[in-house]
C-alpha positions as CSV (number, residue, x, y, z in Angstrom):
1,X,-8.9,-20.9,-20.3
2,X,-8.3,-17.5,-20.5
3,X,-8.6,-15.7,-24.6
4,X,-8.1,-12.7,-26.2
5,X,-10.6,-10.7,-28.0
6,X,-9.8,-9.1,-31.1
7,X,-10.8,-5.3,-31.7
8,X,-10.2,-2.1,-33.7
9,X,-8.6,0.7,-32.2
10,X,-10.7,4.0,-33.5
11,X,-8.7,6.6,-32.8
12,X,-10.2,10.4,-32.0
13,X,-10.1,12.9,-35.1
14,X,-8.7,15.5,-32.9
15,X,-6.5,12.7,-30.8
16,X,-2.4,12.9,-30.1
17,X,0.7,11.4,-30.7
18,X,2.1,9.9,-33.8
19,X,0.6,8.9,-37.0
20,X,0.2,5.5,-36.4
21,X,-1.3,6.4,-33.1
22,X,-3.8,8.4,-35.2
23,X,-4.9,5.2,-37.8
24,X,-7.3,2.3,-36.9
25,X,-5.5,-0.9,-36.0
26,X,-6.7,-4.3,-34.6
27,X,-5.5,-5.2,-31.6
28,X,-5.3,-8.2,-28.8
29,X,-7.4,-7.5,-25.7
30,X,-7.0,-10.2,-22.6
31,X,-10.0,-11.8,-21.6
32,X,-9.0,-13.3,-18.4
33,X,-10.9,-16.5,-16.7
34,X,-13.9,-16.2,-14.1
35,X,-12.2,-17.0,-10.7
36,X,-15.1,-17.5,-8.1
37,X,-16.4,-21.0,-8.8
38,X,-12.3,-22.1,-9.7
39,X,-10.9,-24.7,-7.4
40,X,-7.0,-23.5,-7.6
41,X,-4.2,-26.7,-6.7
42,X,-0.6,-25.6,-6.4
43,X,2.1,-28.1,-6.5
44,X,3.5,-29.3,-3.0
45,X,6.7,-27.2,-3.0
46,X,4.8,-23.8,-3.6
47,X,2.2,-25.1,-0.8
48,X,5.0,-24.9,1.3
49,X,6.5,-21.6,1.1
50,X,2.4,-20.8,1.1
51,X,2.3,-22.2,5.1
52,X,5.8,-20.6,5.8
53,X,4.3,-17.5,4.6
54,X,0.9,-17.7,6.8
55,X,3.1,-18.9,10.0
56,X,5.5,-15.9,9.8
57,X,3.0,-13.5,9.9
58,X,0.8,-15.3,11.9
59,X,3.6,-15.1,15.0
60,X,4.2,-11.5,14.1
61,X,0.8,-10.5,15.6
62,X,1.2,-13.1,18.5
63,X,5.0,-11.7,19.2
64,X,4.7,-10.5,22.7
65,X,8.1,-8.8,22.3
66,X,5.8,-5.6,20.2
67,X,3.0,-5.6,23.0
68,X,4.0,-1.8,23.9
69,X,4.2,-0.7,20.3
70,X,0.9,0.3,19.7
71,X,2.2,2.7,17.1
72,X,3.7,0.2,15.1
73,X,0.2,-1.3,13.2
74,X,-0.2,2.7,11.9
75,X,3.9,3.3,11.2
76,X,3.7,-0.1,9.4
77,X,0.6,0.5,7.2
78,X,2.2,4.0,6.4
79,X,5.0,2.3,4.9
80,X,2.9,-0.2,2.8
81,X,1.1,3.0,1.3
82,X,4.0,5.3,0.6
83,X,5.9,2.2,-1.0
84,X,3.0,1.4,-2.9
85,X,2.5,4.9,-4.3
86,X,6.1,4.8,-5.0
87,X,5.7,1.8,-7.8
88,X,3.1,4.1,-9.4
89,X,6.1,7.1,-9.0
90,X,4.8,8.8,-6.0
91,X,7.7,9.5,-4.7
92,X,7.8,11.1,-1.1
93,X,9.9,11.3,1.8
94,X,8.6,10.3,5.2
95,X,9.4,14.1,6.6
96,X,7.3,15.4,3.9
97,X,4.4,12.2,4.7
98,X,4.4,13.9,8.4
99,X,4.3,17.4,7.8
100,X,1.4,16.9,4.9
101,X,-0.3,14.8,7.6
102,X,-0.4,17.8,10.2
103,X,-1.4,20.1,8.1
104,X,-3.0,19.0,4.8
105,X,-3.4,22.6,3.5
106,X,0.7,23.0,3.2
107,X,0.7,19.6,1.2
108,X,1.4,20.0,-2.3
109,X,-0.6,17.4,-4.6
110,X,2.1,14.4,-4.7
111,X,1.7,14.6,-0.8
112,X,-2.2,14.8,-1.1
113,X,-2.3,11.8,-3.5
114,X,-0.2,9.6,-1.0
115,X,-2.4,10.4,2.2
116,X,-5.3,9.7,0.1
117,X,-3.3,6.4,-0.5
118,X,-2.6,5.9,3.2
119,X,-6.5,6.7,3.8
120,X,-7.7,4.0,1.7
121,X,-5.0,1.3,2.9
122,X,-6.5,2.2,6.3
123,X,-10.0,1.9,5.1
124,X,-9.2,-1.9,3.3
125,X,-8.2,-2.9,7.1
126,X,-11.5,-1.6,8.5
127,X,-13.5,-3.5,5.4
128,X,-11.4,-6.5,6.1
129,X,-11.9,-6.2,9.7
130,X,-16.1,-5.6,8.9
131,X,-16.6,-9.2,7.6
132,X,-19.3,-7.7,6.1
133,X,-20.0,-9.1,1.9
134,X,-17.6,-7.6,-0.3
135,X,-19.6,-5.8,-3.8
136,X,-17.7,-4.4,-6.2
137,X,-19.3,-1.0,-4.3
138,X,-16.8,-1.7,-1.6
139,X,-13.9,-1.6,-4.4
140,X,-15.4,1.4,-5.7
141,X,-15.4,3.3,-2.4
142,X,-11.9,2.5,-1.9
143,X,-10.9,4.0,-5.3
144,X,-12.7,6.7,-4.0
145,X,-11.1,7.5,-1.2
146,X,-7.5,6.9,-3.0
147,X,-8.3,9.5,-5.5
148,X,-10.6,11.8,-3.7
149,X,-7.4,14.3,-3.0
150,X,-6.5,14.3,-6.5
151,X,-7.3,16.2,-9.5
152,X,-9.0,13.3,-11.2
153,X,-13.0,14.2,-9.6
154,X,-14.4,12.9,-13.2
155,X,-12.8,9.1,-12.7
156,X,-13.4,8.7,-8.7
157,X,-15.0,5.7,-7.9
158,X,-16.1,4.7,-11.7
159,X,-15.4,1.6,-13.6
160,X,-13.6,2.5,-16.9
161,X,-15.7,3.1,-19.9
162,X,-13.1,3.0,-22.6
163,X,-10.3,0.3,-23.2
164,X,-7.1,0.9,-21.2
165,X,-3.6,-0.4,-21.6
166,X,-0.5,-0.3,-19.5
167,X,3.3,0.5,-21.7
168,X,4.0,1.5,-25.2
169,X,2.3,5.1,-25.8
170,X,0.0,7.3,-24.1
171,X,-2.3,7.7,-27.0
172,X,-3.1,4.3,-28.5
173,X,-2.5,0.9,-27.2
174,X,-0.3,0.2,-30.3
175,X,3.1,-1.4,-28.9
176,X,1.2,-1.8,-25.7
177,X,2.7,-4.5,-22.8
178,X,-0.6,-5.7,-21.5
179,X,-4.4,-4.7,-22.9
180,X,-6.3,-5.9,-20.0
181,X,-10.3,-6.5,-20.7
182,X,-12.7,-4.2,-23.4
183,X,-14.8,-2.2,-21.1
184,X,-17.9,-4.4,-21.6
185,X,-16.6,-7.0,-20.0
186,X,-15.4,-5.5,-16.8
187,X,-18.5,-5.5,-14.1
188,X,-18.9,-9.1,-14.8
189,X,-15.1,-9.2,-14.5
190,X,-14.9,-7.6,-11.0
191,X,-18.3,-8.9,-9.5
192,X,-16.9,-12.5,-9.5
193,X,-13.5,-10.7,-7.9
194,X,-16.0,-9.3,-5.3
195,X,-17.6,-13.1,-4.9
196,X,-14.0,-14.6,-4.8
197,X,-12.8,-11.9,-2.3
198,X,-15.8,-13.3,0.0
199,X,-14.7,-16.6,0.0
200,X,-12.7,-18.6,2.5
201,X,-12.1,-22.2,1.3
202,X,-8.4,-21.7,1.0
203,X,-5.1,-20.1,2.0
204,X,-5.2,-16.4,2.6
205,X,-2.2,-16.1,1.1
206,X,-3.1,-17.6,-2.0
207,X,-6.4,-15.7,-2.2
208,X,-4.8,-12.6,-1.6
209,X,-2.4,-13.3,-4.4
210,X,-5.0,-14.5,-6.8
211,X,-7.5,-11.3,-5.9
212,X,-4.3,-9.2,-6.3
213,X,-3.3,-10.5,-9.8
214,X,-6.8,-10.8,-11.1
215,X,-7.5,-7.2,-9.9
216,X,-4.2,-5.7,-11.7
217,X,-5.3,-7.8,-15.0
218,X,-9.5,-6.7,-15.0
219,X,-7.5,-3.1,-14.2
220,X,-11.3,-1.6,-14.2
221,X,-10.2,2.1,-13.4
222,X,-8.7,4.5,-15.3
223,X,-5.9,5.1,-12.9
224,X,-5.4,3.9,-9.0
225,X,-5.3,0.0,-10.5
226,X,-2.2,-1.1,-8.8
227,X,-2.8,1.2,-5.3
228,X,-6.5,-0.2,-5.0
229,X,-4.8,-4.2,-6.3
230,X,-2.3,-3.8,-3.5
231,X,-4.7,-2.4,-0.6
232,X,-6.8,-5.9,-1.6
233,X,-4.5,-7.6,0.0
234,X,-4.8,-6.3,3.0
235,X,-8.9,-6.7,2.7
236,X,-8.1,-10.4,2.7
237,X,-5.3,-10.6,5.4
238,X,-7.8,-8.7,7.6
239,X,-10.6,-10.5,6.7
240,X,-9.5,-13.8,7.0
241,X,-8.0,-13.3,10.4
242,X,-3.8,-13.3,9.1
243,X,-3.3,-9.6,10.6
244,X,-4.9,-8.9,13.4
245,X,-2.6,-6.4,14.5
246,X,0.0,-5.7,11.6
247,X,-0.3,-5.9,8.1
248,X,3.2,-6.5,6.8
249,X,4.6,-3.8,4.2
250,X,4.1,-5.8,1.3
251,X,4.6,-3.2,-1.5
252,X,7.7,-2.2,0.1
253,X,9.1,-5.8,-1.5
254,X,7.1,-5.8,-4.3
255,X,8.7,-2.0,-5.4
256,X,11.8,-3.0,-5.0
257,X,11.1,-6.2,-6.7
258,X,9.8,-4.1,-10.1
259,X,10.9,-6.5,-12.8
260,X,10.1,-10.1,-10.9
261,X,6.3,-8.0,-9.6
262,X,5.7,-7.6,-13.3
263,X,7.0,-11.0,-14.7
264,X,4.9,-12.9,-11.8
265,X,1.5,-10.7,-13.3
266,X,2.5,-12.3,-16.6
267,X,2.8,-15.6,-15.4
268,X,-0.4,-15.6,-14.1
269,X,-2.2,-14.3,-16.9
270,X,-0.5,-17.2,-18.9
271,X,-1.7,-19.9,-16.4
272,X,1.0,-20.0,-14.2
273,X,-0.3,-19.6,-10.8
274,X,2.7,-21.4,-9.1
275,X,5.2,-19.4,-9.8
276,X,2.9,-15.9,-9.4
277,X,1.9,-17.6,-5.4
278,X,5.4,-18.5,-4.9
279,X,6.7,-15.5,-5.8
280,X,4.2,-13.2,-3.8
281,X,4.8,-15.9,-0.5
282,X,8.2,-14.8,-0.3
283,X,7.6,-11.5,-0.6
284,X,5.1,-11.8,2.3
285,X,7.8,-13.5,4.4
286,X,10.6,-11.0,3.9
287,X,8.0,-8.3,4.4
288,X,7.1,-9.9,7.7
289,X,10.7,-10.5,8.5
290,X,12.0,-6.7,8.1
291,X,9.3,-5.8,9.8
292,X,10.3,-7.5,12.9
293,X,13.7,-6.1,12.5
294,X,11.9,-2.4,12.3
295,X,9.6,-3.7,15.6
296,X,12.9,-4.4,17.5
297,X,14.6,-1.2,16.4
298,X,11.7,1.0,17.1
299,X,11.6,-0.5,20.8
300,X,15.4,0.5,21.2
301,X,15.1,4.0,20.2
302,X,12.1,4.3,22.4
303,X,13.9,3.3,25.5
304,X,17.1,5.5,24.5
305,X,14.0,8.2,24.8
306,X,13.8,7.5,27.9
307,X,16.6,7.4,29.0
308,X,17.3,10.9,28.0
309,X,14.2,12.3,29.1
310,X,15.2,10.7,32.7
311,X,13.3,7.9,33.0
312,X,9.9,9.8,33.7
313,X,7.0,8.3,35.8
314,X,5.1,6.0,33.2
315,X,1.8,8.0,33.4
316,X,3.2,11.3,33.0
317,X,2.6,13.4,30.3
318,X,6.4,13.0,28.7
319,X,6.1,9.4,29.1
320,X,3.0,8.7,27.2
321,X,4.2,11.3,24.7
322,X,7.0,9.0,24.1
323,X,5.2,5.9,23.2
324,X,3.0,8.0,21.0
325,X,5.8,9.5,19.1
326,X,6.1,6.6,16.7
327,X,2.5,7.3,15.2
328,X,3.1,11.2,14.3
329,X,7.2,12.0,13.7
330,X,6.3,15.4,13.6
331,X,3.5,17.2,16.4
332,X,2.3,20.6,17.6
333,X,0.5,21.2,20.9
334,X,-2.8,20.7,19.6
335,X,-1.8,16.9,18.1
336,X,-0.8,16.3,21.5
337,X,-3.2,17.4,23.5
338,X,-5.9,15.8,21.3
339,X,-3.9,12.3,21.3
340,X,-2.9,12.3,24.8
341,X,-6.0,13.9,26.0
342,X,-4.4,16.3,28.2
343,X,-4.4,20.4,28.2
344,X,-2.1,22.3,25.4
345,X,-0.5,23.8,28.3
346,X,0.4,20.0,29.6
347,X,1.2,19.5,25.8
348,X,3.5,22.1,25.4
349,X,5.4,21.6,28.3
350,X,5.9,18.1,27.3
351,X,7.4,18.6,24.0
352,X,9.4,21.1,25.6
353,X,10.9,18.5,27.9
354,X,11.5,16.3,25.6
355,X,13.3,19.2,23.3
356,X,15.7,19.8,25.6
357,X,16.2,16.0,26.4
358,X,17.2,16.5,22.6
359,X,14.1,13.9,21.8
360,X,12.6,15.9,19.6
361,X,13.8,19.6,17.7
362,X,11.8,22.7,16.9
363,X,11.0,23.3,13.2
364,X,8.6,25.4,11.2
365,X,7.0,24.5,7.6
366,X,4.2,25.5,5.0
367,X,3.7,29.2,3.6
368,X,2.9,30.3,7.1
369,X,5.5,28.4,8.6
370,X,3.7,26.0,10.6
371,X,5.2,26.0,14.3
372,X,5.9,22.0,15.3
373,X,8.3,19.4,16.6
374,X,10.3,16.7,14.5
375,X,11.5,13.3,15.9
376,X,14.5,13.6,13.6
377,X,15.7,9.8,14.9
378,X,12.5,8.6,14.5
379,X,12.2,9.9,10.4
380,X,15.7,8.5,9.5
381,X,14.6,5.1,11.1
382,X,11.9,5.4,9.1
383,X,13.6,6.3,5.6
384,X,16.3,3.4,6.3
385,X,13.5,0.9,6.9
386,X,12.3,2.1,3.7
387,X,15.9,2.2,1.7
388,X,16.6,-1.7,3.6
389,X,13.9,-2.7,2.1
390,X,14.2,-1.5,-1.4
391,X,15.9,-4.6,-2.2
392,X,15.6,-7.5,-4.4
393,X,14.1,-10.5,-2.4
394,X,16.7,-13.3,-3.6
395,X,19.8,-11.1,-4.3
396,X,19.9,-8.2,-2.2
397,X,19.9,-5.9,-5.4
398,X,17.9,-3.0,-5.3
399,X,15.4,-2.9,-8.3
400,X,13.8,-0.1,-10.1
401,X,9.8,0.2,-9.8
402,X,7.6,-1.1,-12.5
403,X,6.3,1.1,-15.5
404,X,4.3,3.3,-15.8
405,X,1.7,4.6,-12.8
406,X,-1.1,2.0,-13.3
């Protein structure tokens, strides 16, 4: 069963905040169970909802109906990073994602910090899709890459050597709303995640909700916890075989979700594992579902492309540039010759055709006004997928995101 572990807060002679942040205190650290040799049972009506969540986004890869949207795997996992730096109040719109992805060196440090998130979300799919044995190394290299366009060089890729604590004040964990596990105890902690994270004896849904949970509790970094937590669940979707194709924007729900994310972590750190898997298996599902929704309007607007650009022959230049258009809302010549592998002479020509078939529009951005094009249609589809989801999964209500940046 999991404890707590009483210790003394010594504060730093030369630390901040108030006075009673500034005095010694004992405090309450969690000391959460070992998870790898655990045999979890959930009662029949949350093994339910489990299988409805594994069917729906089981057919979502086999749905023939996206078999031309090759752009929607990447469009899809962009949305699961930006809504999961969002929750840690990374806030940044998708026209400001695509220019910063163009050209990194106009992207101010918000923009850098969620492309390093995207990078790592990307980099979870490729471990999952490795099958090779998960160390806690592999969880460290993913913190790495989250954090490696940040300002934070001296914590990349290094489990925590002081205790951390998430609410209450910045400077002790006095008044704190979780004190996850004293630094001592955290390799042990996430070695027998790495072990559990290996394992296949039971749903992938459950696992991924139990490696998410357990993750967010150890909390073994000193920042990154909840972006690394939530791009484990896409290491064991991978891995165990759920998306193939499309990882479903989980964080999307879960942001706009904030108060029911946060109770469901609570619930499992008291014991209750039910209501933490049947919480996260709906939030898979409507994921899965709004992203079929997206999938269908996507194809729609593609075809309206067409239509406006004349119905050009399927191998030419302007068509393939429409079916790529999805995967980079904003290009230049270069992007498209490089993606297309065509000339920058054949490039340019085909986002000129397609400018004045009112597909895309001319813009400039960055200090040295960066000359591109803008799929404007394509960016508000994108922000409303993001806004429709920003609701609450059982009443519709849009919900503010957890805390503080964990």
């Amino acid at each position: 069963m999991p404890t707590t572990e009483r210790r003394v807060w010594q504060p730093s002679l030369d630390g901040y905040g108030s006075h009673a942040d500034r005095s010694s205190f004992v405090y309450e650290a969690y000391v959460p169970d070992l998870i790898a040799a655990q045999h979890f049972v959930l009662p029949q009506s949350v093994a339910t909802v489990v299988v409805e969540a594994e069917r729906a986004v089981s057919d979502l890869q086999l749905d023939t109906t996206f078999a031309g949207l090759e752009a929607l795997s990447r469009q899809l996992l962009r949305a699961e990073s930006v809504a999961s730096s969002r929750i840690e109040g990374l806030r940044l719109s998708q026209r400001r994602l695509a220019e910063a992805l163009l050209s990194p060196s106009d992207a101010d440090a918000a923009a850098r910090e969620v492309v390093g998130n995207i990078e790592a979300m990307q980099a979870a799919v490729d471990l999952g899709a490795s099958q090779a044995d998960i160390s806690a190394e592999e969880i460290k290299a993913l913190h790495r890459i989250l954090l490696r366009n940040s300002r934070d060089a001296q914590i990349v890729g290094k489990i925590r050597e002081e205790q951390n604590w998430i609410g209450g004040s910045d400077h002790s964990p006095r008044g704190a709303e979780f004190i996850p596990p004293a630094e001592g105890r955290v390799r042990a902690l996430l070695d027998d995640l790495a072990t559990y994270l290996n394992l296949a004896d039971s749903s992938a849904i459950v696992q991924a909700a139990i490696a998410h949970a357990q993750f967010e509790t150890i909390h073994p970094f000193a920042d990154g916890n909840g972006r690394v937590g939530r791009a484990l669940i896409h290491v064991v979707f991978r891995r165990r075989g759920l998306s193939s194709r499309f990882a479903p924007p989980v964080s999307i729900v879960l942001a706009a979700n904030g108060s029911r994310y946060v109770e469901g972590l609570t619930a499992y750190r008291s014991g209750d594992l039910a209501e933490w898997c049947r919480f996260f298996a709906e939030v898979v599902i409507d994921a899965t579902s709004r992203s079929r929704t997206f999938a269908s309007d996507l194809a729609i607007m593609q075809a309206d492309w067409l239509e406006r650009a004349k119905r050009p022959r399927a191998d030419s230049t302007a068509a393939r540039l429409i079916a790529a258009i999805p995967a980079q809302p904003i290009l230049d010549g270069k992007t498209v010759a490089d993606m297309l592998s065509v000339s920058e002479v054949a490039a340019r020509n085909a986002l000129n055709s397609l400018e004045a078939a009112s597909v895309l529009r001319p813009i400039s951005f960055g200090k040295k006004r960066f000359r591109a094009w803008e799929a404007p249609a394509l960016i508000a589809l994108l922000d409303n997928f993001e806004w429709s989801m920003a609701e609450d999964t059982k009443g519709r209500r849009q919900r503010p995101s957890p805390g503080p940046r964990q």
